[in-house]
N, C-alpha and C positions, 0 to 999 in steps of 0.2 A: 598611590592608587594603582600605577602602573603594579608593582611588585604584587598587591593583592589581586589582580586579574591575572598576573601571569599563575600564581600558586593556582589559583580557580581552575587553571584552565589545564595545567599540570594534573592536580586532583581527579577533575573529569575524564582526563584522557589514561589516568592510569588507572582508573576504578573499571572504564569500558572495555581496557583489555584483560581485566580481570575477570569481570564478567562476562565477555564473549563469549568464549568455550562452544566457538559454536558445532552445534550437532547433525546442520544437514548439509553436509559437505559435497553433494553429488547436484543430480541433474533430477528435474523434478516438471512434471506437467500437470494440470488440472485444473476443474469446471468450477465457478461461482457463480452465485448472485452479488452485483453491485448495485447500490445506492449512495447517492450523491451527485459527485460530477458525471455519474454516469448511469444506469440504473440496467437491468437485467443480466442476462446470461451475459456470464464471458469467460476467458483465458486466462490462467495464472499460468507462466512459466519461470522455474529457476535456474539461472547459470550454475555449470559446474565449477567446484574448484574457489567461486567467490560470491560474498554475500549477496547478490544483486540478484532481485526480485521483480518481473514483469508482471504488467495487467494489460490485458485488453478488451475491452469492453465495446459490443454494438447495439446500441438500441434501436428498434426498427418500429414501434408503436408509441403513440403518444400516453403521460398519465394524466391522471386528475378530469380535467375542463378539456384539454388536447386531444377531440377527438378524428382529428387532420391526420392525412400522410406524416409521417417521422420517420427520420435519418439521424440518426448524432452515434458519434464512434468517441473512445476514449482511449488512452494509453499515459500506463505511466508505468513508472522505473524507481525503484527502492534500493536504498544499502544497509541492509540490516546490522547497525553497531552490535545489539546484542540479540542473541539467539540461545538462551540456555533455557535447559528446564528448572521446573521447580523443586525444593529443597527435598530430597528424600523418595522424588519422583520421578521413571525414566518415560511415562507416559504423558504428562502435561505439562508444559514450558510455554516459556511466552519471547514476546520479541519488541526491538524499540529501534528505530532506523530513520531515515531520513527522507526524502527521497522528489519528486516532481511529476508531476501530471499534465497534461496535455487532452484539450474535449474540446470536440465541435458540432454544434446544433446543427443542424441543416434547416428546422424548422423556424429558424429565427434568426438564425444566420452566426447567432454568438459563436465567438473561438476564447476558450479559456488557455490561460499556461496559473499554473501555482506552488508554489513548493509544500511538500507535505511532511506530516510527523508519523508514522503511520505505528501503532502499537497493538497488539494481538496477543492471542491465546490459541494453543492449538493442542487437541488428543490423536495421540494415535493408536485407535483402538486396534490394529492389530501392521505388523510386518509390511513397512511399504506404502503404507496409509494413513493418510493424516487428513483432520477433519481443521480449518483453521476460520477462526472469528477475528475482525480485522476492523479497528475505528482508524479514521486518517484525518486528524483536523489540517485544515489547508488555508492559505492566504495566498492569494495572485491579482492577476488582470482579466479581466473580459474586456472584448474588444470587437466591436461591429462596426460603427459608421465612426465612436469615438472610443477611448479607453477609462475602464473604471477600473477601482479597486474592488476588490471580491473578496469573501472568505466563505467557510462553510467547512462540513465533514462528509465525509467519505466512510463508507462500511463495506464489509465484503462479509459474506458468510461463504465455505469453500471445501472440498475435498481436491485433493493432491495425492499422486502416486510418485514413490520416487524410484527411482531406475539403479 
């Protein structure tokens, strides 16, 4: 059993650096909307040089029934295993990574942490510019007075310039 987990795990890890080829190797800024563990305007930033992907997210209005004062901020941090485009195509690629989040309600007082899978699609219609769609399903803890389990998804819809 051991030996067929180690091949597994061999397999995976040489297929990811086969398919990495990743393509945006610089330094990257830009606006989204989030929903999920966090929801409106925010922050996408990418490190230079390595695959790691920031979000930061502030909500400052209530949705739905919440028509109260609101505060809740959000951050999280990604390691994009794969980053390539698609077959035959140097405008639409997608991406499959890893990564953790971190949101805190002010309204209720919830503080979430989760680990996320975050997997996307991005065009870039033109030099410098990418348009990027972003699902992140996640599992963690919320934690107020006690601690629960959680789960849920995350989405981004987003433009990025890169430098």
């Amino acid at each position: 059993m051991k030996k067929y987990v180690l091949m597994c795990m061999f397999a995976f890890i040489s297929l990811t650096g086969v398919l990495a080829n990743e393509r945006h190797n610089g330094f990257a800024i830009g606006i989204g909307l989030y929903g999920g563990y966090g929801y409106g305007p925010g922050l996408m930033i990418k490190t230079p040089g390595l695959p790691l992907y920031f979000g930061i997210n502030v909500s400052l209005d209530g949705i739905g029934a919440h028509n109260e004062e609101y505060f809740g901020i959000s951050v999280s941090g990604d390691y994009h295993f794969i980053d390539a485009a698609f077959p035959g195509s140097e405008r639409f690629g997608w991406f499959l990574g890893g990564g953790i989040i971190f949101s805190h309600s002010h309204f209720d007082g919830e503080n979430s942490f989760a680990g996320r899978i975050p997997v996307g699609i991005y065009f870039t219609p033109i030099r410098h510019f990418d348009l990027v769609l972003e699902l992140a399903p996640s599992a963690g803890v919320v934690w107020t007075s006690n601690i629960k389990f959680d789960y849920g998804m995350s989405g981004l819809f987003g433009i990025r310039y890169w430098f």
